[in-house]
C-alpha positions as YAML, in Angstrom:
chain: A
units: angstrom
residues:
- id: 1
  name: UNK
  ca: [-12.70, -19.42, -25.54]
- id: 2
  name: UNK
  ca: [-10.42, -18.37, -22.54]
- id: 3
  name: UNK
  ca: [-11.23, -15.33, -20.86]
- id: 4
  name: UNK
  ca: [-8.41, -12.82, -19.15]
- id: 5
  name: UNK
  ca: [-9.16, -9.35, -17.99]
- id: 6
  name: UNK
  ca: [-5.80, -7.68, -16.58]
- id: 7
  name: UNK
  ca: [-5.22, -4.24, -15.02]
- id: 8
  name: UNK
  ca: [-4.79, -2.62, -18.32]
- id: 9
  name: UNK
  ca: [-8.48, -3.84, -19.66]
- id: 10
  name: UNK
  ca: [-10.00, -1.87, -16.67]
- id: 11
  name: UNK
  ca: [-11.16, 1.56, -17.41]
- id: 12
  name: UNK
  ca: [-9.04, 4.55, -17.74]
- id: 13
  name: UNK
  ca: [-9.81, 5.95, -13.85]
- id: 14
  name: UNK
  ca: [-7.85, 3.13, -12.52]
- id: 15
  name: UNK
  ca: [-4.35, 3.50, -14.12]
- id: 16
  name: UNK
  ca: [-4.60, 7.43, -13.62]
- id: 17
  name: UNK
  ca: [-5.91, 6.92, -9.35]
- id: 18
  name: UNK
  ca: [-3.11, 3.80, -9.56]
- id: 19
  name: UNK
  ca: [-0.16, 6.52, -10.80]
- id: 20
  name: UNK
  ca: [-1.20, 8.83, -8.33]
- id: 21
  name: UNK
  ca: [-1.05, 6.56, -5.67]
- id: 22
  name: UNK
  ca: [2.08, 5.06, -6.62]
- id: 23
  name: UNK
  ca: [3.48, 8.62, -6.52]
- id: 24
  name: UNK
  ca: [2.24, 9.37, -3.26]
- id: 25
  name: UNK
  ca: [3.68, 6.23, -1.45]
- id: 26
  name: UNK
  ca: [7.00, 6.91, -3.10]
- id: 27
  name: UNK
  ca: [7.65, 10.81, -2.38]
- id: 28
  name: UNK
  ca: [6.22, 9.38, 1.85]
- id: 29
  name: UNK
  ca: [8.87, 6.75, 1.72]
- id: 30
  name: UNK
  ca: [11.67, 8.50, 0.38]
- id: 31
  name: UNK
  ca: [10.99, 11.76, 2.71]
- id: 32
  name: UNK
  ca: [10.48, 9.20, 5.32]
- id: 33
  name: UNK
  ca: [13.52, 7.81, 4.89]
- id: 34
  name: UNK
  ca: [15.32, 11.26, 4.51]
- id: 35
  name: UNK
  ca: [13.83, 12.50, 7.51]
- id: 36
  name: UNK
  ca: [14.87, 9.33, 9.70]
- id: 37
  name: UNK
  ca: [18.82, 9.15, 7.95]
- id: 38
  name: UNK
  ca: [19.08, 12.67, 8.76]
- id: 39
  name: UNK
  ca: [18.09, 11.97, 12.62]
- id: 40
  name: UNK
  ca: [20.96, 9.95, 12.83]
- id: 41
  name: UNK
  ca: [23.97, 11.71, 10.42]
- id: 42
  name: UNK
  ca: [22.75, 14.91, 13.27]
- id: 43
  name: UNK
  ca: [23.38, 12.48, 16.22]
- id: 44
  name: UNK
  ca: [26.60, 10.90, 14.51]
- id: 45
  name: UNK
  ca: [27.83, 14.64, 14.22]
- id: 46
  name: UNK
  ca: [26.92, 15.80, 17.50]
- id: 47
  name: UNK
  ca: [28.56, 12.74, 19.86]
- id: 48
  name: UNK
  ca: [31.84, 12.76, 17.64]
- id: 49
  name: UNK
  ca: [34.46, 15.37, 18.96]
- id: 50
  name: UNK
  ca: [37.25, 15.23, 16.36]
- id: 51
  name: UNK
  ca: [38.25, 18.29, 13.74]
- id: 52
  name: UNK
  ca: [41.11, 20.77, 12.77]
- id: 53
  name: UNK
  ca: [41.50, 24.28, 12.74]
- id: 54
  name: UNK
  ca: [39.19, 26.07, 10.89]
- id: 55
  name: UNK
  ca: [36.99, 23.26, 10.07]
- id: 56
  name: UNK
  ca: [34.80, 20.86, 11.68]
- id: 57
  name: UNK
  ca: [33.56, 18.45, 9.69]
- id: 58
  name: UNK
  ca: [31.20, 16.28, 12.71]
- id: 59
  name: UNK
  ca: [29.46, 19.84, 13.79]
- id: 60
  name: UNK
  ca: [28.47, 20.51, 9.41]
- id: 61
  name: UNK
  ca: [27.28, 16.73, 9.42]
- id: 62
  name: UNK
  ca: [24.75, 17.61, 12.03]
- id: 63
  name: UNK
  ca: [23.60, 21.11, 10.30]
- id: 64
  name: UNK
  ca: [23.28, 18.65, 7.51]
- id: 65
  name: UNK
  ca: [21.85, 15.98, 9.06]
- id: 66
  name: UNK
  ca: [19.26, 18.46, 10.40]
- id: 67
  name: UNK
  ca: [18.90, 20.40, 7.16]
- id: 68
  name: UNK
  ca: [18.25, 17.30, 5.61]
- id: 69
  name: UNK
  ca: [15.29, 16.13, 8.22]
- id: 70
  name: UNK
  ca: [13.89, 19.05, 8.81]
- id: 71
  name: UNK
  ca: [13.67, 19.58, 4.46]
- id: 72
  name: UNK
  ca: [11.71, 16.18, 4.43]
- id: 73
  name: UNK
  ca: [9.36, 17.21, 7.02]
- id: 74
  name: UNK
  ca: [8.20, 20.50, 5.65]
- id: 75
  name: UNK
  ca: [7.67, 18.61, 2.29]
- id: 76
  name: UNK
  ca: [5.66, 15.85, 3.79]
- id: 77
  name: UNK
  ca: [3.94, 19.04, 6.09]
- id: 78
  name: UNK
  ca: [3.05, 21.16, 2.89]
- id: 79
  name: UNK
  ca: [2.44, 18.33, 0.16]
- id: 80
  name: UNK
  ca: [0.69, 15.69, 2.20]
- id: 81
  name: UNK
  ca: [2.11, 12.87, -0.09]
- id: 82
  name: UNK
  ca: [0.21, 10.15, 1.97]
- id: 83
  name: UNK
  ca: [-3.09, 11.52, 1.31]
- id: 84
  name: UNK
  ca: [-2.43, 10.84, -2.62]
- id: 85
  name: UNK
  ca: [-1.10, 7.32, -1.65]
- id: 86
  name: UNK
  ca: [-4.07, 6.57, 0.49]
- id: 87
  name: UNK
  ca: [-7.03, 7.71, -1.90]
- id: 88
  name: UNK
  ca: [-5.52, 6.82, -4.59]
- id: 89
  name: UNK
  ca: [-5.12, 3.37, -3.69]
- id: 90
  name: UNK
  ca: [-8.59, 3.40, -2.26]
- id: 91
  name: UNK
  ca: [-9.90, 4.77, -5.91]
- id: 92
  name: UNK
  ca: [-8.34, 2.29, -8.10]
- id: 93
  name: UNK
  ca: [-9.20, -0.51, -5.98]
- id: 94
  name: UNK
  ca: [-12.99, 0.44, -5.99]
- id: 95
  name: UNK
  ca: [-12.34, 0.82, -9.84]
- id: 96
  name: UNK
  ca: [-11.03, -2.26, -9.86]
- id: 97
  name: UNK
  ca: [-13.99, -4.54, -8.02]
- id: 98
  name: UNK
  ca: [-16.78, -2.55, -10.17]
- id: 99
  name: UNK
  ca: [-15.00, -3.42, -12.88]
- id: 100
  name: UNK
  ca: [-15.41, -7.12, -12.43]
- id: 101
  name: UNK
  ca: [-18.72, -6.42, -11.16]
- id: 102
  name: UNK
  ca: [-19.68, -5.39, -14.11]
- id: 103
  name: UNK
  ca: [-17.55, -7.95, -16.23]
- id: 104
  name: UNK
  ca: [-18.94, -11.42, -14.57]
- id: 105
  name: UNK
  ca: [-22.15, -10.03, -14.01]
- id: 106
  name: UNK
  ca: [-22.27, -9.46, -10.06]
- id: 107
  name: UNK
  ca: [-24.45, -7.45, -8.26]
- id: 108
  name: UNK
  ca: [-25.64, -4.63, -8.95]
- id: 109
  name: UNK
  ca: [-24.60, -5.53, -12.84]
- id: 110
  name: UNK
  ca: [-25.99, -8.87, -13.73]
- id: 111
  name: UNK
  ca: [-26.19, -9.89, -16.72]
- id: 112
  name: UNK
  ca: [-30.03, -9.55, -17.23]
- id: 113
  name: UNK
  ca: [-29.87, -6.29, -16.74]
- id: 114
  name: UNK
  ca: [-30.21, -4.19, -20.08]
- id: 115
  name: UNK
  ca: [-26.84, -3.15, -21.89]
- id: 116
  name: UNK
  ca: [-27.42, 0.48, -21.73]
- id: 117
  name: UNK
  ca: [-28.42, 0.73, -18.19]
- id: 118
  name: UNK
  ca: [-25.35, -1.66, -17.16]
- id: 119
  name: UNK
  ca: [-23.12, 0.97, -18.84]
- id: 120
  name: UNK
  ca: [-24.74, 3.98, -17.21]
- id: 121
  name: UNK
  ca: [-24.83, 2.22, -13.80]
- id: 122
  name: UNK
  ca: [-21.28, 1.70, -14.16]
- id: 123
  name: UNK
  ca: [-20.32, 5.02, -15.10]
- id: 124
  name: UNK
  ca: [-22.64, 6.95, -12.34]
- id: 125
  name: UNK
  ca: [-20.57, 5.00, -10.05]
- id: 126
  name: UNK
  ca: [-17.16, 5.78, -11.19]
- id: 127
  name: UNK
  ca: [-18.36, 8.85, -11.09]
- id: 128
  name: UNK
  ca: [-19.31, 9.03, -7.78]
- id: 129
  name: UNK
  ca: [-15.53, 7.61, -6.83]
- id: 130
  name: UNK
  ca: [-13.52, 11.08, -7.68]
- id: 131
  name: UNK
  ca: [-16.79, 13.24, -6.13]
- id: 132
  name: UNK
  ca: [-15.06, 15.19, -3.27]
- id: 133
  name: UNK
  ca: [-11.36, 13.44, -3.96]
- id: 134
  name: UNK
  ca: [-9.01, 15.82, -6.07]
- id: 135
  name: UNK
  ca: [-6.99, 14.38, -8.69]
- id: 136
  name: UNK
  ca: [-4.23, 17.04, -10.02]
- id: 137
  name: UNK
  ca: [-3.94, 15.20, -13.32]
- id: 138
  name: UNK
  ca: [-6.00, 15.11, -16.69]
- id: 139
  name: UNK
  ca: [-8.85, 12.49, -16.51]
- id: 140
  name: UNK
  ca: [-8.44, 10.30, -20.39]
- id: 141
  name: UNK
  ca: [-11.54, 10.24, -22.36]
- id: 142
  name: UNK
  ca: [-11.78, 6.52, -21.48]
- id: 143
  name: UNK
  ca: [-11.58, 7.45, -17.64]
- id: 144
  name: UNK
  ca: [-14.67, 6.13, -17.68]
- id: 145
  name: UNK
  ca: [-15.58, 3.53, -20.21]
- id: 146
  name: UNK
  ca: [-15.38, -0.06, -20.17]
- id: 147
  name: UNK
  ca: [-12.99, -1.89, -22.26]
- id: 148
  name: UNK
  ca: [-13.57, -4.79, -25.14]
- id: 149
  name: UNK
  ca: [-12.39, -7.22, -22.88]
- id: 150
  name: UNK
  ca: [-14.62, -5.72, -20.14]
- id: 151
  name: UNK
  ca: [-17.90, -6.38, -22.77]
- id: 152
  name: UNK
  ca: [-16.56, -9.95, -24.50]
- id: 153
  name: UNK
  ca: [-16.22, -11.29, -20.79]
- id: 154
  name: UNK
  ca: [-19.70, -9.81, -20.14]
- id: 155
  name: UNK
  ca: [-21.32, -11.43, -23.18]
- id: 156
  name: UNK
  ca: [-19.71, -14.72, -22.55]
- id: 157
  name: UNK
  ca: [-21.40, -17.52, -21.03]
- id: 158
  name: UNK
  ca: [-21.59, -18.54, -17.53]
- id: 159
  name: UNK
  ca: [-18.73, -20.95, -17.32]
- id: 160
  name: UNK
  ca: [-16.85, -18.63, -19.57]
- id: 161
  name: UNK
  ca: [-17.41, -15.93, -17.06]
- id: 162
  name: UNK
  ca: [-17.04, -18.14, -14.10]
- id: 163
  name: UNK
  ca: [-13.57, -19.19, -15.15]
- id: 164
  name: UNK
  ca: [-12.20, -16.11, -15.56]
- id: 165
  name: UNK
  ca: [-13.71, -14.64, -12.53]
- id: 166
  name: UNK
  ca: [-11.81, -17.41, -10.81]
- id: 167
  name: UNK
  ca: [-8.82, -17.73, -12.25]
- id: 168
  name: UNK
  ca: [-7.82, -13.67, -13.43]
- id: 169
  name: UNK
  ca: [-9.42, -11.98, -10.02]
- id: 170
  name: UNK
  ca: [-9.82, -14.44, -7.09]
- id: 171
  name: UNK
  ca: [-6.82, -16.96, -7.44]
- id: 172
  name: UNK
  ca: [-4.57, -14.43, -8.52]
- id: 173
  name: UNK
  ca: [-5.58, -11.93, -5.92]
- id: 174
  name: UNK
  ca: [-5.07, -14.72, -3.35]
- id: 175
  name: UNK
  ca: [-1.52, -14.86, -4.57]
- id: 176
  name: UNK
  ca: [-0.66, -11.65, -4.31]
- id: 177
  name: UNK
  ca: [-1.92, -11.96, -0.79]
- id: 178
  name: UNK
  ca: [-0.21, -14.71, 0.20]
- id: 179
  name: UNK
  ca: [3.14, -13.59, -1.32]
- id: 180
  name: UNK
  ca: [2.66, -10.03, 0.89]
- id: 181
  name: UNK
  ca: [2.18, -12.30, 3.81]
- id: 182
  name: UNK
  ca: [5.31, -14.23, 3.57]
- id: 183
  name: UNK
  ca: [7.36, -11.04, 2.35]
- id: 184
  name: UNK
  ca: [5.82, -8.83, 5.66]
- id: 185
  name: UNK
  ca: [6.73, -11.53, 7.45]
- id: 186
  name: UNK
  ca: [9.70, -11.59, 6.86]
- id: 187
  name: UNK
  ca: [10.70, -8.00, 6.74]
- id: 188
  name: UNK
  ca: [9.22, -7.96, 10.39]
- id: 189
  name: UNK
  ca: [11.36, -10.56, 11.57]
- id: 190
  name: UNK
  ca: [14.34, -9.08, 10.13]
- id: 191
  name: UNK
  ca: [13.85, -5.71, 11.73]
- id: 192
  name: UNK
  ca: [12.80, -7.04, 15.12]
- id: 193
  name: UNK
  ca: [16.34, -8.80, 15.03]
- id: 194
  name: UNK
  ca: [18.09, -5.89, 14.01]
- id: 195
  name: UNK
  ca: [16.57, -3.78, 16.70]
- id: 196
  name: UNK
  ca: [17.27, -6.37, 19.16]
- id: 197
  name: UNK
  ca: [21.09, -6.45, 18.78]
- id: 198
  name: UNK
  ca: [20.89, -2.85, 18.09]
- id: 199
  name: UNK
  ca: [19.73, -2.56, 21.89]
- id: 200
  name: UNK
  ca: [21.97, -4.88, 23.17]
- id: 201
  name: UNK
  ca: [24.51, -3.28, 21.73]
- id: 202
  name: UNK
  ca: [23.97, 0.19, 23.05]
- id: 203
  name: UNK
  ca: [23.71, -1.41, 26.54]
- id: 204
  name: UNK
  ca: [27.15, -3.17, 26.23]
- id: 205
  name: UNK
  ca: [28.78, 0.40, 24.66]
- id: 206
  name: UNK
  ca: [26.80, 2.17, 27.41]
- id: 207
  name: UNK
  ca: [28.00, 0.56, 30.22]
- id: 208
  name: UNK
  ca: [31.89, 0.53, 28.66]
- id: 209
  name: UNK
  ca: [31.82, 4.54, 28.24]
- id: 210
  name: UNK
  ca: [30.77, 4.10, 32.12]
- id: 211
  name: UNK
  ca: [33.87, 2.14, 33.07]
- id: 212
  name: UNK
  ca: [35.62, 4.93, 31.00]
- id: 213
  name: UNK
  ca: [36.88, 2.57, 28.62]
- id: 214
  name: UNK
  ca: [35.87, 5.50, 25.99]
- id: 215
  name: UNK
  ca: [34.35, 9.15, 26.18]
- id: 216
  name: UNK
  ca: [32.54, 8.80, 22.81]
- id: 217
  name: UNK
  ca: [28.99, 8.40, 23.56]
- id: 218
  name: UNK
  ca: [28.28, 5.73, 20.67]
- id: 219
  name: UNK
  ca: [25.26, 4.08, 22.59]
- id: 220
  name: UNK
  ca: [23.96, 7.57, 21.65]
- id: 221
  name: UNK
  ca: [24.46, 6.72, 18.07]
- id: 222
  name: UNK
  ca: [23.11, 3.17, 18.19]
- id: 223
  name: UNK
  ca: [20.03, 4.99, 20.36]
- id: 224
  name: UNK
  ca: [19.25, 6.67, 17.59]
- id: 225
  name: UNK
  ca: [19.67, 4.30, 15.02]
- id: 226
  name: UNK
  ca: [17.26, 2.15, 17.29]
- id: 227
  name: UNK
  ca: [14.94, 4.94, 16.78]
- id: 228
  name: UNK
  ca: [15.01, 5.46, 13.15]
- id: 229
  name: UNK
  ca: [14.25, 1.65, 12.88]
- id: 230
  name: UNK
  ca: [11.33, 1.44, 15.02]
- id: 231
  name: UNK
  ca: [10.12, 4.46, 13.13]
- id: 232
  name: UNK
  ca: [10.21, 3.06, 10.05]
- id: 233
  name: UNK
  ca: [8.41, -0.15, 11.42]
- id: 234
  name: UNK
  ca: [5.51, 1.46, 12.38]
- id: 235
  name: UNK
  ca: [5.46, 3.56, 9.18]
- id: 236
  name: UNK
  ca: [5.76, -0.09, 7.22]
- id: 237
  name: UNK
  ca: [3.39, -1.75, 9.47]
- id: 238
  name: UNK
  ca: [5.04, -5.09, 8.40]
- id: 239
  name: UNK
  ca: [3.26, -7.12, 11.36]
- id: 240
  name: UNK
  ca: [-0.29, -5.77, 10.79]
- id: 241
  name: UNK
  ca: [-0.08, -6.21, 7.07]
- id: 242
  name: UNK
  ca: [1.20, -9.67, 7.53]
- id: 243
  name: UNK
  ca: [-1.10, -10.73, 9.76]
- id: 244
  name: UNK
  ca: [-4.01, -9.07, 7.42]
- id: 245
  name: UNK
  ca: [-2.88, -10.48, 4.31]
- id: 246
  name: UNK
  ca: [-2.98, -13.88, 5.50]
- id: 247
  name: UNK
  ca: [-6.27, -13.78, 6.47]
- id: 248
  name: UNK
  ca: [-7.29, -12.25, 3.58]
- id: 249
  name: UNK
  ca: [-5.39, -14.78, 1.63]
- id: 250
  name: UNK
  ca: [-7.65, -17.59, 3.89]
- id: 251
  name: UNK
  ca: [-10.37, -15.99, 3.10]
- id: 252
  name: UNK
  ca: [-10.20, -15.77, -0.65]
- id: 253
  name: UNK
  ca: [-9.45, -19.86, -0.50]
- id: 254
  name: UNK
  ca: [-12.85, -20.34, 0.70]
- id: 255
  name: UNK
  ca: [-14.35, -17.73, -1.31]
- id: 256
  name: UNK
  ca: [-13.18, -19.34, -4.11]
- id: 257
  name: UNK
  ca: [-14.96, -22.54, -2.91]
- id: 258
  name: UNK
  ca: [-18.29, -21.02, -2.27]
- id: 259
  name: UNK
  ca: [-17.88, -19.11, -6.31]
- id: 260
  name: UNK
  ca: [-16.68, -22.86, -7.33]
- id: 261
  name: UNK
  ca: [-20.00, -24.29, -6.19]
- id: 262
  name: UNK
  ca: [-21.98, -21.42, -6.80]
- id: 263
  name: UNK
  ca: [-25.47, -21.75, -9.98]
- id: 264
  name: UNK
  ca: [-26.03, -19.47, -12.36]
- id: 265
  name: UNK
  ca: [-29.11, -18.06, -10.01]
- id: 266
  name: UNK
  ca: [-26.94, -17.53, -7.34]
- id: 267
  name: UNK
  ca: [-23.60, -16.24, -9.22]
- id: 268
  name: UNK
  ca: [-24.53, -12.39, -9.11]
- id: 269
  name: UNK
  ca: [-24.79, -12.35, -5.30]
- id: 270
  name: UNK
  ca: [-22.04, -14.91, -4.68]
- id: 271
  name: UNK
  ca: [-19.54, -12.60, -6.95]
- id: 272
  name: UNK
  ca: [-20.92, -9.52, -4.34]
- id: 273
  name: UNK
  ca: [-19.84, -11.12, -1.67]
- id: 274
  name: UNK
  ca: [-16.80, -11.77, -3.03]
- id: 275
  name: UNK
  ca: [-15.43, -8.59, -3.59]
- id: 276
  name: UNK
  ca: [-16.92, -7.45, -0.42]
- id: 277
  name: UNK
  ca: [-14.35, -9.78, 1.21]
- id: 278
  name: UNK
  ca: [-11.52, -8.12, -0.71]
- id: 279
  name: UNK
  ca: [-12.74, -4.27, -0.43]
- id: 280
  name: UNK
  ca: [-12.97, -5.13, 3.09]
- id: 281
  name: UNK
  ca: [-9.07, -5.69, 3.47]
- id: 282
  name: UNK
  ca: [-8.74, -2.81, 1.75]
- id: 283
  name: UNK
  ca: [-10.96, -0.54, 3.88]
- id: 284
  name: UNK
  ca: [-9.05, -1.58, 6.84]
- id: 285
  name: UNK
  ca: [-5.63, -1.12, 4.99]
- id: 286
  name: UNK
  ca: [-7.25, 2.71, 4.41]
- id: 287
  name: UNK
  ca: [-8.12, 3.36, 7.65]
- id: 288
  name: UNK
  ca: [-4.90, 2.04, 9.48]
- id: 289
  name: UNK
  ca: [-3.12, 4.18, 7.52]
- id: 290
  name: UNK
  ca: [-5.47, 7.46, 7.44]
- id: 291
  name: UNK
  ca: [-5.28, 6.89, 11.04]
- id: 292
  name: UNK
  ca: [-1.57, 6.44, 11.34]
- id: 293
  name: UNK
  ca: [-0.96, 10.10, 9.19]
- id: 294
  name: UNK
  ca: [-3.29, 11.96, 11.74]
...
């Protein structure tokens, strides 16, 4: 028999903290976004001279541009969209690792330990996720309850439940890491080249407006395009999370030695320890960003 527990075999609380999340990080990008495009439409408007009686279309692009920025900030000011992206995230991913806690038998759910008080151990502890955290939504009557494939991977034997630990949580949460490694990466290299020529650019417009070549200040423009870029670097954090990912990604290689070799005496702890490694990319994920919204 072939064990696979997915996302949508882990108990209700997960997809409902995983929407919420999901919401959160899009209405921060998208205001984010809003807020930065509008920074530059006001500074486009303002350096650009040109209109005809009665009408000046450069000076409304600014009220616009400005309108548009200072719309996005109030929202992200009054709705606090990152806080929903941030606990969110940080509830369905502590969903997620008791869930295969209690699936493969890792501490404090092995497998010796009596049905009922597996179940209630489980649920005191989902419980305890969503004490203090507000979630404006409807919690599912299976919010808390574990799922058939939750209890057939429980009740399966040790290589059963070995397998699956291995192949449905550590190798494919190694992927994942991996492939956000090389995709950070990559986004960070892109933008650092962009900013680059950006910058060079401004310089080389710069010193042309000196020689009077032209009295429109586009190294203002480019200035603030600059801006908006590094802006949205450090909100993406595309070095950091590259760099953490790939260790993380390391780590779960050797993790998934150690589980590889690991006994039946020693499984409960060695699963632990295991998702210890992966909460603990996820704490510092958390606090980078709960940090970075202060």
């Amino acid at each position: 028999m072939s064990l696979t527990i997915s996302d949508s075999d882990l108990p209700g609380l997960f997809a409902v903290a995983d929407e919420f999340s999901i919401r959160g990080q899009r209405t921060t990008l998208l205001c984010s976004r809003i807020r930065l495009w509008g920074a530059v439409a006001a500074a486009l408007g303002g350096v650009v001279n040109w209109s005809r009686p009665g009408l000046n279309p450069w000076a409304a692009l600014t009220v616009v541009g400005f309108a548009a920025a200072l719309t996005a900030e109030i929202v992200l000011l009054s709705r606090r969209p990152e806080r929903a992206w941030y606990s969110g995230r940080a509830v369905a991913e502590s969903v997620k690792t008791l869930a295969w806690r209690f699936s493969v038998g890792g501490d404090p759910f092995p497998v010796g330990l009596p049905p009922r008080h597996a179940q209630d151990l489980l649920r005191a502890r989902l419980s305890g996720l969503v004490t203090g955290i507000r979630f404006p939504v409807v919690l599912p009557h299976d919010a808390m309850a574990t799922s058939t494939a939750m209890g057939t991977a429980r009740a399966a034997s040790f290589e059963e439940r070995k397998a699956a630990y291995l192949a449905c949580r550590i190798q494919d949460q190694q992927d994942w890491y991996g492939k956000k490694a090389r995709i950070n990466d990559r986004s960070e290299a892109r933008w650092r080249i962009a900013l680059i020529v950006g910058e060079v650019t401004a310089v080389l417009l710069a010193v042309a407006r000196m020689a009077g070549l032209w009295d429109v200040d586009l190294a203002g423009i480019l200035a603030a395009l600059v801006g908006s870029g590094a802006g949205w670097m450090a909100l993406k954090q595309y070095a950091n999370l590259a760099e953490a990912y790939s260790v993380a990604s390391m780590e779960l290689v050797l993790t998934h030695d150690r589980l590889t070799a690991a006994n039946e005496g020693e499984w409960s702890q060695a699963v632990a320890d295991a998702e210890d490694a992966i909460s603990r990319e996820h704490t510092m994920w958390l606090a980078s960003r709960s940090g970075q919204a202060l």
